[in-house]
N, CA, C and O of each residue as an XYZ file, in Angstrom:
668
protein
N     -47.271     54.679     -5.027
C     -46.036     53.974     -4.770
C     -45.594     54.189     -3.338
O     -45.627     55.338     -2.896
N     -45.221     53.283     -2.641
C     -44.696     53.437     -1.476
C     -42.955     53.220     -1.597
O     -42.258     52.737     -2.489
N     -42.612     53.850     -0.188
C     -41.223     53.995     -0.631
C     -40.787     52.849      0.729
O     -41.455     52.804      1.761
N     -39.723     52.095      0.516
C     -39.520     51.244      1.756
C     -38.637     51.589      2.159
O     -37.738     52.072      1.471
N     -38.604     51.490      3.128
C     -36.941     52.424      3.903
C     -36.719     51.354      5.088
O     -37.397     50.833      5.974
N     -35.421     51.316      4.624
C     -34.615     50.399      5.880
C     -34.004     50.891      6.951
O     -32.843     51.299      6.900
N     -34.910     50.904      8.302
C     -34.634     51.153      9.687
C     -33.491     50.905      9.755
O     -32.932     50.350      8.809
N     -32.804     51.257     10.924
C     -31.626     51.213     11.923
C     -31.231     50.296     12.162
O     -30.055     49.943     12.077
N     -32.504     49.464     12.661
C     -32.469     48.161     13.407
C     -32.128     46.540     12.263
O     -31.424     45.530     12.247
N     -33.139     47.206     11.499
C     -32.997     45.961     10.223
C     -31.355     46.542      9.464
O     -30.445     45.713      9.441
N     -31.192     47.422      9.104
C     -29.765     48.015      9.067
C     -28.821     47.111      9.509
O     -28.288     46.471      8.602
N     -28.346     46.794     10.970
C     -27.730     46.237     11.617
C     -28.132     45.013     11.628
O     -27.233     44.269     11.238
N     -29.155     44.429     11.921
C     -29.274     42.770     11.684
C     -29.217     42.290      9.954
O     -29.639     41.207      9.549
N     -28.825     42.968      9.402
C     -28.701     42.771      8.038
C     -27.173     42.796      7.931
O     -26.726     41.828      7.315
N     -26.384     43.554      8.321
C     -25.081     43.384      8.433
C     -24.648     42.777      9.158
O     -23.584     42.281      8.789
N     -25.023     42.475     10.320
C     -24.716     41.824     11.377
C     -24.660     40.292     10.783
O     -23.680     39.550     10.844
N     -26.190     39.929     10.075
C     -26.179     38.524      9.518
C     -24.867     38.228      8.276
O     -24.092     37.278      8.167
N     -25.035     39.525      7.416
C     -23.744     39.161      6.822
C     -22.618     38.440      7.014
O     -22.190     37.336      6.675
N     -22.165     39.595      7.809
C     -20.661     39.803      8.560
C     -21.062     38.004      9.311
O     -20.230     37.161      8.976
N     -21.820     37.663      9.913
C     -21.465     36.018     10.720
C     -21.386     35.243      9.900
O     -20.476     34.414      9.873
N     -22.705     35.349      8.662
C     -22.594     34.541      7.692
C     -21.002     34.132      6.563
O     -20.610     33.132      5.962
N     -20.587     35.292      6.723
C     -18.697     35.024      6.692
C     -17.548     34.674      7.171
O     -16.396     34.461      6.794
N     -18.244     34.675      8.201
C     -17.101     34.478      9.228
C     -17.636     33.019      9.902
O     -16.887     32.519     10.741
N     -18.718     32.412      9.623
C     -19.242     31.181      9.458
C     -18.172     30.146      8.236
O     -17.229     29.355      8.254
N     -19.155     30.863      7.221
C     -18.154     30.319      5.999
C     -16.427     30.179      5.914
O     -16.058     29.370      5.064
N     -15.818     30.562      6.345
C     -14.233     30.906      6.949
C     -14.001     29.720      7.603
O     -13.259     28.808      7.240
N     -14.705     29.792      8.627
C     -14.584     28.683      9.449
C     -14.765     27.567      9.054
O     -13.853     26.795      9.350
N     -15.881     26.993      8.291
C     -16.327     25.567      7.939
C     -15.681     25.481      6.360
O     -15.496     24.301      6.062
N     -15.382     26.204      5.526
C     -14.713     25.599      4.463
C     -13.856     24.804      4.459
O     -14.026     23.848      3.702
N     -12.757     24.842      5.175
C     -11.569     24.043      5.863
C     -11.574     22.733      5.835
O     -10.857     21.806      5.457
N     -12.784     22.955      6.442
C     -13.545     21.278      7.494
C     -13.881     20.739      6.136
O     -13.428     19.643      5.807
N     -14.865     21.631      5.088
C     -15.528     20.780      3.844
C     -14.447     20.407      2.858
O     -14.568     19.620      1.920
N     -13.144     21.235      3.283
C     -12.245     20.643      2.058
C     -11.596     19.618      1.950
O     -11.474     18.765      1.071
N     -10.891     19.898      3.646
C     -10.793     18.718      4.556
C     -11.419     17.057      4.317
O     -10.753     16.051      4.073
N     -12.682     17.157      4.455
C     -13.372     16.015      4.104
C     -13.126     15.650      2.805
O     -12.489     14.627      2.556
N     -13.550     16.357      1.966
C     -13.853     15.718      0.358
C     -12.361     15.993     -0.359
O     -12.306     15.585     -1.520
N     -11.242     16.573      0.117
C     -10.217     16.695     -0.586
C      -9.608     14.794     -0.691
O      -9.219     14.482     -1.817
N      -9.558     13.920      0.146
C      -8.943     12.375     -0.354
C      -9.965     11.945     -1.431
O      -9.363     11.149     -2.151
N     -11.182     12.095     -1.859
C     -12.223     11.501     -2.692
C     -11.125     12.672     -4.345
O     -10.640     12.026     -5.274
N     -11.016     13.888     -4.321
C     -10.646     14.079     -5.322
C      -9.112     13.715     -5.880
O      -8.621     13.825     -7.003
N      -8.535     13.206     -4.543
C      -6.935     12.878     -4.948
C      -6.204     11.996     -5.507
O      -5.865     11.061     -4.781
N      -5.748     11.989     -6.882
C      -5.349     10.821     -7.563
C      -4.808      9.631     -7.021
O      -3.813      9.490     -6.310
N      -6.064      8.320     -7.711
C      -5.390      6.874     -7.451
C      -3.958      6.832     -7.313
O      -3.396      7.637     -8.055
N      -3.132      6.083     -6.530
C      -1.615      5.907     -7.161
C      -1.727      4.099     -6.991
O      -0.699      3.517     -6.645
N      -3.151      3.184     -7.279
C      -2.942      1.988     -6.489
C      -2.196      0.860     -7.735
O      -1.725     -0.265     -7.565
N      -2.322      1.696     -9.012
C      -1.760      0.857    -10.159
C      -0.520      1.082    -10.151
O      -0.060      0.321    -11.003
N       0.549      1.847     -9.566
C       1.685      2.132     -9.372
C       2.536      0.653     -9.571
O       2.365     -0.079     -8.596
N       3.344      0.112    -10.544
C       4.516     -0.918    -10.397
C       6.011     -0.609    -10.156
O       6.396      0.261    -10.937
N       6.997     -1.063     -9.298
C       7.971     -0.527     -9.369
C       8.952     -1.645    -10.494
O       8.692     -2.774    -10.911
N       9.860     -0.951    -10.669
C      11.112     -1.680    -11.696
C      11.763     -2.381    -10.796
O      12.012     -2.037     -9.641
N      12.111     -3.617    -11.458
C      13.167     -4.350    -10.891
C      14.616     -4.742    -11.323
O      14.661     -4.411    -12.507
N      15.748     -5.243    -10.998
C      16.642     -5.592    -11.941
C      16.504     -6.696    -12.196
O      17.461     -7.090    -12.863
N      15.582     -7.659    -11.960
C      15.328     -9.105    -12.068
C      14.553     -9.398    -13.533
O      13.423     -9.488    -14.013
N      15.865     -9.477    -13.869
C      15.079    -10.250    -15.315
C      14.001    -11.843    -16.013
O      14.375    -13.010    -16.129
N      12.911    -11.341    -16.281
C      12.586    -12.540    -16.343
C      12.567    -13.844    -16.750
O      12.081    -14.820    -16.178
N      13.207    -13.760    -17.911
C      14.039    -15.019    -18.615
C      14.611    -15.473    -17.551
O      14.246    -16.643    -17.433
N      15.384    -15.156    -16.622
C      16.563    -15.477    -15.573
C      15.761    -15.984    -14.667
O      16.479    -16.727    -13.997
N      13.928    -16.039    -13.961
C      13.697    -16.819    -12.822
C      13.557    -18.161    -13.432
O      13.528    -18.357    -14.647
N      13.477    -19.026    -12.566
C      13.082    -20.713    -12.625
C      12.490    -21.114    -11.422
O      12.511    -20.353    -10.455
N      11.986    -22.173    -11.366
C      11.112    -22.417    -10.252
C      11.466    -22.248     -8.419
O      10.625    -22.216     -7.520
N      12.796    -22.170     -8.302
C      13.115    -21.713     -7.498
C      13.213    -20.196     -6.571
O      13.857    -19.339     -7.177
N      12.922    -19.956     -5.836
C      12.328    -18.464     -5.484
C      14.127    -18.031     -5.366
O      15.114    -18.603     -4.902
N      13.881    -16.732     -6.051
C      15.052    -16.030     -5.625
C      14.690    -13.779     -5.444
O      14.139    -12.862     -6.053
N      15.647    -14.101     -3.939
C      15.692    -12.970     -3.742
C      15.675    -11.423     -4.175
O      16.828    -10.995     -4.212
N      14.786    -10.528     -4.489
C      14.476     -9.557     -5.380
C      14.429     -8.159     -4.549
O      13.579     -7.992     -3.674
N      15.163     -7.401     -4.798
C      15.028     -5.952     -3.895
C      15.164     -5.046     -4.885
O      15.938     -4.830     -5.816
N      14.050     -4.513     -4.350
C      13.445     -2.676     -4.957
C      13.216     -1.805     -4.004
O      12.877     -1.956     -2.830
N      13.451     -0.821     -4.677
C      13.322      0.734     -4.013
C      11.785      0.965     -4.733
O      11.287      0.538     -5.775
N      11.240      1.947     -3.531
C      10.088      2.964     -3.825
C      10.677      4.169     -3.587
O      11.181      4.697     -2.596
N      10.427      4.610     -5.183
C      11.233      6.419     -4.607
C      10.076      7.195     -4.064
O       8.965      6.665     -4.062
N      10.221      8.256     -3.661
C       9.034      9.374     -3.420
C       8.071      9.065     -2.167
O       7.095      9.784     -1.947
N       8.398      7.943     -1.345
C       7.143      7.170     -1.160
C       6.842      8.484      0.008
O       7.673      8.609      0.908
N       6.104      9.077     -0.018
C       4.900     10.401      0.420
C       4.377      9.558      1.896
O       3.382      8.844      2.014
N       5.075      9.797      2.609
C       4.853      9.446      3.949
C       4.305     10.621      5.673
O       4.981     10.776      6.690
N       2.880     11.222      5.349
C       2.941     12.495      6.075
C       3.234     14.006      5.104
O       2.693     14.551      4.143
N       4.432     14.275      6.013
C       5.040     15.399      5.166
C       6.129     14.946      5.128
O       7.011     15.804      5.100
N       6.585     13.526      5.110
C       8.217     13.594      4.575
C       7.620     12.824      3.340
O       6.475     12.421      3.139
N       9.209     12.718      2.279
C       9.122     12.321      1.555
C      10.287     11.379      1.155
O      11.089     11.916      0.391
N      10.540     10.207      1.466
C      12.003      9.067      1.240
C      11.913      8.151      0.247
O      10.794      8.021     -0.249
N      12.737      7.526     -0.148
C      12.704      6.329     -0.875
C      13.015      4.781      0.189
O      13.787      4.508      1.108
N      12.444      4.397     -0.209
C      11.915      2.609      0.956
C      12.502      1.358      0.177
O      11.942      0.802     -0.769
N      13.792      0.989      0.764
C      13.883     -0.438      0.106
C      13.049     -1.338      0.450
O      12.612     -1.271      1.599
N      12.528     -2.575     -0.552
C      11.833     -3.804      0.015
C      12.707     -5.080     -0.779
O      13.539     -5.162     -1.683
N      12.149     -5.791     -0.071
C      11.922     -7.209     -0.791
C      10.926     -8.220     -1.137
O       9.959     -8.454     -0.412
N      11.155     -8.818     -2.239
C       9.968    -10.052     -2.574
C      10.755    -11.039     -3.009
O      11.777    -10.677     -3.591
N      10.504    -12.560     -2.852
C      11.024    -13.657     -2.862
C       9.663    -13.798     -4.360
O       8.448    -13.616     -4.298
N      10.530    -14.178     -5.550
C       9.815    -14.102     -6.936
C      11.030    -15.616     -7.500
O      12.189    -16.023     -7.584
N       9.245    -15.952     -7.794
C       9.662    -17.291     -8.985
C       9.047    -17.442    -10.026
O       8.355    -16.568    -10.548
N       9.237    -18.653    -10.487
C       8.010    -18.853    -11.737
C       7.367    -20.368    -11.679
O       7.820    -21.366    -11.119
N       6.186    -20.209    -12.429
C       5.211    -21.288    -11.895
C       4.679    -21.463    -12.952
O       3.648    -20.825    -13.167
N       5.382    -22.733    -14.368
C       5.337    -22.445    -15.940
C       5.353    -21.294    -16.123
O       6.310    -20.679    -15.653
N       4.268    -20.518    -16.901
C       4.895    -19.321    -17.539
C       4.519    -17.986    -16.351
O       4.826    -16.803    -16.498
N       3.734    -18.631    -15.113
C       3.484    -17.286    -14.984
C       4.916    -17.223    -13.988
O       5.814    -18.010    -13.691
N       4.516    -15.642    -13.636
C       5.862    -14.989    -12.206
C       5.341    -14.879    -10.919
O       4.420    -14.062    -10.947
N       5.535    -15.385     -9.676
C       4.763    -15.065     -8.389
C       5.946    -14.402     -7.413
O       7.111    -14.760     -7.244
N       5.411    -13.619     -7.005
C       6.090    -12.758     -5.985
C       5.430    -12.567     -4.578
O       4.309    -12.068     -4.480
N       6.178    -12.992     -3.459
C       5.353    -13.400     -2.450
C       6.582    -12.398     -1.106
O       7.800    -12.426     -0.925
N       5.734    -11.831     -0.616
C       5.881    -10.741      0.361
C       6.925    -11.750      1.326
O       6.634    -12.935      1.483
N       8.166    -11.151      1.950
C       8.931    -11.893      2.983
C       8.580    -11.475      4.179
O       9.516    -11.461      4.979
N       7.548    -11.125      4.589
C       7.175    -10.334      5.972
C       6.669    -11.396      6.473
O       5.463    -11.455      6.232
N       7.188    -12.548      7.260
C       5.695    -13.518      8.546
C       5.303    -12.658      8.844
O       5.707    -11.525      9.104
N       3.831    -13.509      8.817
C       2.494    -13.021      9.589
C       2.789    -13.608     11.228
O       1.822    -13.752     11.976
N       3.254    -13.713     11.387
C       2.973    -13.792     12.752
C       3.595    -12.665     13.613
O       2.826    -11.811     14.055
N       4.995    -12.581     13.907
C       5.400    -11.158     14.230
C       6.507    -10.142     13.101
O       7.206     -9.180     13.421
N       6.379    -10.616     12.086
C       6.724     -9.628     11.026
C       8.313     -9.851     10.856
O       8.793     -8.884     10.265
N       9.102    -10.647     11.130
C      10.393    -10.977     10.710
C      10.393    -11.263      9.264
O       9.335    -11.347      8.642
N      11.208    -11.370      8.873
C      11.556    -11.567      7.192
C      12.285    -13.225      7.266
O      13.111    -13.729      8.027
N      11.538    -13.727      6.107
C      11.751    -15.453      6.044
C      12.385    -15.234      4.965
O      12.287    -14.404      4.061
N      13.219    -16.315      5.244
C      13.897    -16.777      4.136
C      13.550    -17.791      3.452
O      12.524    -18.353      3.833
N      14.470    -18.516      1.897
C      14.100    -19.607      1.926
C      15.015    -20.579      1.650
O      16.136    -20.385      1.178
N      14.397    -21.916      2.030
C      14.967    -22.655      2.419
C      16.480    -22.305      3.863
O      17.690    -22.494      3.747
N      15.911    -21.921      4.719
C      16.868    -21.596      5.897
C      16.836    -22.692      6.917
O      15.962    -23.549      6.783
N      17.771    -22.788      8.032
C      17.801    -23.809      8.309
C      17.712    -25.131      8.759
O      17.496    -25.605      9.874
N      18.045    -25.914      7.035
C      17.719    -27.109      6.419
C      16.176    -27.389      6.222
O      15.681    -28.515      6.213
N      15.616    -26.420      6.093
C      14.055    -26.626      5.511
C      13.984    -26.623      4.377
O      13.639    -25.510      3.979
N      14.198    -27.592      3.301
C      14.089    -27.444      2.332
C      12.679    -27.521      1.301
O      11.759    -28.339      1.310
N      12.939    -26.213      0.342
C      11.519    -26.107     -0.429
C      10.792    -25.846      0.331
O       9.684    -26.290      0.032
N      10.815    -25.069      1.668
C      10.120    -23.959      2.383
C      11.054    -22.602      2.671
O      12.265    -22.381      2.646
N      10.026    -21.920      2.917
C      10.090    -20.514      3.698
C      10.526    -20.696      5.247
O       9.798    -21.413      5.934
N      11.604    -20.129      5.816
C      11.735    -20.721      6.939
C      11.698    -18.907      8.095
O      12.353    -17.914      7.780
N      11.009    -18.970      9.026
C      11.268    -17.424      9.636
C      11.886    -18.228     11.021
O      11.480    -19.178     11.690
N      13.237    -17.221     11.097
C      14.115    -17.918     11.964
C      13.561    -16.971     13.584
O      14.075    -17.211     14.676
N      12.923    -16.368     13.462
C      12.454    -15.812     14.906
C      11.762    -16.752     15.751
O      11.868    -16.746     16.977
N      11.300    -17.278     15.324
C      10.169    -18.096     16.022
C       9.993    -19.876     15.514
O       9.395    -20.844     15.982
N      10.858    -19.638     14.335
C      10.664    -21.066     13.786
C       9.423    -21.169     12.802
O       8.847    -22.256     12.758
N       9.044    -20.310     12.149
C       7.577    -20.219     11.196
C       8.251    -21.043     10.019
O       9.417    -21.050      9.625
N       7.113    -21.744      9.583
C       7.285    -22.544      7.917
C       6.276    -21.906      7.045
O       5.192    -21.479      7.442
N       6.717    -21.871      5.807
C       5.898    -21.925      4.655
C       5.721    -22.494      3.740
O       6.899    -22.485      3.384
N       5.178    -23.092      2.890
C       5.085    -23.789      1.558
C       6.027    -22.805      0.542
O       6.341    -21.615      0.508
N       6.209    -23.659     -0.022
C       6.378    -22.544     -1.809
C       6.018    -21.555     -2.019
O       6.603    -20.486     -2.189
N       4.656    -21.929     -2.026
C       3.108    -21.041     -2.621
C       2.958    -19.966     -0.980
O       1.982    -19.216     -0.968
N       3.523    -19.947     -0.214
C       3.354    -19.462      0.715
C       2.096    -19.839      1.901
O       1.734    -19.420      3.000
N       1.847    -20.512      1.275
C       0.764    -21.403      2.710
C       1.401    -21.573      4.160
O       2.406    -22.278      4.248
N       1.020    -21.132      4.999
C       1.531    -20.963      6.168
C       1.786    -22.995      6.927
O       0.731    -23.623      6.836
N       2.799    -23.704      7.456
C       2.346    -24.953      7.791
C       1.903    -25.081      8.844
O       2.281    -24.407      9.803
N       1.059    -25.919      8.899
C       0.157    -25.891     10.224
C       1.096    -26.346     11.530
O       2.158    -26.843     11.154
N       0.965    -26.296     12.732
C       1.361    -26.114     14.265
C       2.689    -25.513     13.906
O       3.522    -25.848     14.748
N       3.261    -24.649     12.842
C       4.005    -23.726     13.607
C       3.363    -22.369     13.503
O       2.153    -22.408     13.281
N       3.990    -20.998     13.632
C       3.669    -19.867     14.672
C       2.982    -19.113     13.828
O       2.196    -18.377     14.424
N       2.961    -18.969     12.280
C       2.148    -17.850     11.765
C       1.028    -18.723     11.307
O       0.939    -19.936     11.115
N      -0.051    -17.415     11.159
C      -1.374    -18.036     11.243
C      -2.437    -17.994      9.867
O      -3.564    -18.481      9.778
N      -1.546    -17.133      8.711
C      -2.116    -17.154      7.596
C      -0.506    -16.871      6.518
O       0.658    -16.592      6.805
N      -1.183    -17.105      5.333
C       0.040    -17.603      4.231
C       0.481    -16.381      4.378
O      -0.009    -15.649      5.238
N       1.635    -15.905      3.428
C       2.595    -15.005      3.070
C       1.782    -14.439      2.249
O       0.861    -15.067      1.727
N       2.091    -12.736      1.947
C       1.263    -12.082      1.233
C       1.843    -12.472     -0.242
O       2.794    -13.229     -0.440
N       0.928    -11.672     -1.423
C       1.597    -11.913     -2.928
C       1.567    -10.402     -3.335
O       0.722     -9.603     -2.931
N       2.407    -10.168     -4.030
C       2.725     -9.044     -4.513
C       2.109     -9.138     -6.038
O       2.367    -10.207     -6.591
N       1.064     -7.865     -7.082
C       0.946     -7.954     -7.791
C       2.097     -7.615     -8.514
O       2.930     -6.757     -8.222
N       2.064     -8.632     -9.830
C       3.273     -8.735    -10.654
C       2.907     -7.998    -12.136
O       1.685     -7.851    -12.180
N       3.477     -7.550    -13.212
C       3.939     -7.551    -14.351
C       5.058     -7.398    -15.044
O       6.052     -6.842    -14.575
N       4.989     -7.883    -16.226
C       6.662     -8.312    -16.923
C       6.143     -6.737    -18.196
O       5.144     -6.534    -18.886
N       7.300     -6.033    -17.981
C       7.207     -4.532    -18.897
C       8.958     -5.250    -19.270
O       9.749     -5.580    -18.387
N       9.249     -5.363    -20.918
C      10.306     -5.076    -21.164
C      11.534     -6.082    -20.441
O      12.698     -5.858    -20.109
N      10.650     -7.296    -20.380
C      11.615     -8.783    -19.945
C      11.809     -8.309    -18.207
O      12.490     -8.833    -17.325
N      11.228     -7.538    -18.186
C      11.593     -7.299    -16.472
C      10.309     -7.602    -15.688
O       9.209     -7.621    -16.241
N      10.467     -7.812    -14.533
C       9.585     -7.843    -13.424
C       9.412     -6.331    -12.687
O      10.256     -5.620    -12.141
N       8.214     -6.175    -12.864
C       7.746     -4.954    -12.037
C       6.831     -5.555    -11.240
O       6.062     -6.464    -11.554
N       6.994     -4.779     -9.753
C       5.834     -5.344     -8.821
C       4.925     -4.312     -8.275
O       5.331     -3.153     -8.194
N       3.717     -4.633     -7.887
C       3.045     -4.016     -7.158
C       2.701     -4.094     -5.803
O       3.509     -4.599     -5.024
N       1.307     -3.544     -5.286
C       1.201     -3.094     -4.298
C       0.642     -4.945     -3.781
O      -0.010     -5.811     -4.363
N       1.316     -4.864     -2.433
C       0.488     -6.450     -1.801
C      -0.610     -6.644     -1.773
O      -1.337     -5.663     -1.615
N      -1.195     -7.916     -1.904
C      -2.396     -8.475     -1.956
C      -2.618     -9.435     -1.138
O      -1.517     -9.986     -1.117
N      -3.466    -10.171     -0.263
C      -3.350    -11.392      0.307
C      -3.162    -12.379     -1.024
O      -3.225    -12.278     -2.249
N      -2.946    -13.193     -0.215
C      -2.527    -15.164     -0.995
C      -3.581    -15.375     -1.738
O      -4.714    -15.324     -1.258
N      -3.340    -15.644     -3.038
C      -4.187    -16.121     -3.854
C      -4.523    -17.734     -4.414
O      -5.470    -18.355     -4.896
N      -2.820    -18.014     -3.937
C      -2.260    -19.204     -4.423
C      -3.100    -20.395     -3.516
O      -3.814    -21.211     -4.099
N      -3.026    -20.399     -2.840
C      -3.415    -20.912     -1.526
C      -5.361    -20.913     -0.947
O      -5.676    -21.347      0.161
């Protein structure tokens, strides 16, 4: 039998490798958690908010709808965000169409002024259809967004925007 005995030298490059090999690991875990921590972090994209807009109460005419997002997790703050959606109905279904122009982001109204049975954005003079189709030679360059919709409990809940579907 031989006996193996660990030198001085292998001694120290044996600890030595340790000790970096930890202080390696220290360092780059961070980075690996870093990376793969958004892949493990819960969806929130099915999220609907409540509205007070009852749905029996729309008709084909778009009328004005404002909701709060509570919590909305912005960074490290955390606030609640009023919005709006201009929501009608179209037979049975509900469409909810984002008031933000695309062109420089003012909020349209509808029917403003004397455009009737359009979207009118008074910054610039932008038109829209109903359906939110942008009209051609004025200033925005694609339709109004749509907000996903569902009816929970005769109410309108909306979701997160979508481009134009209608259109």
């Amino acid at each position: 039998m031989m006996s193996s005995k660990v030198s001085r030298r292998q001694f120290l490059s044996y600890s030595l490798m340790g000790v970096g090999g930890f202080m390696v690991s220290a360092a780059v875990m961070p980075m690996v958690r870093f990376a793969i921590d958004p892949v493990l972090q819960a969806k929130t994209d099915g999220d609907f908010i409540a509205t007070s807009q009852k749905v029996d109460e729309l008709t084909d005419v778009p009328v004005r709808v404002d909701f709060t997002i509570k919590d909305r997790k912005d960074a490290w703050y955390k606030s609640d965000v009023s919005n709006t959606a201009w929501v009608y109905k179209e037979g049975d279904t509900v469409i909810a169409l984002s008031p933000v122009c695309k062109h420089l982001g003012c909020t349209v109204n509808w029917e403003g002024d004397n455009h009737k049975n359009e979207f009118f954005c008074p910054c610039h003079a932008g038109r829209y259809e109903k359906n939110g189709k942008n009209v051609a030679g004025t200033p925005p360059l694609g339709p109004l967004d749509e907000f996903q919709v569902q009816e929970v409990d005769g109410f309108v809940y909306l979701g997160k925007t979508v481009p134009n579907t209608l259109v």
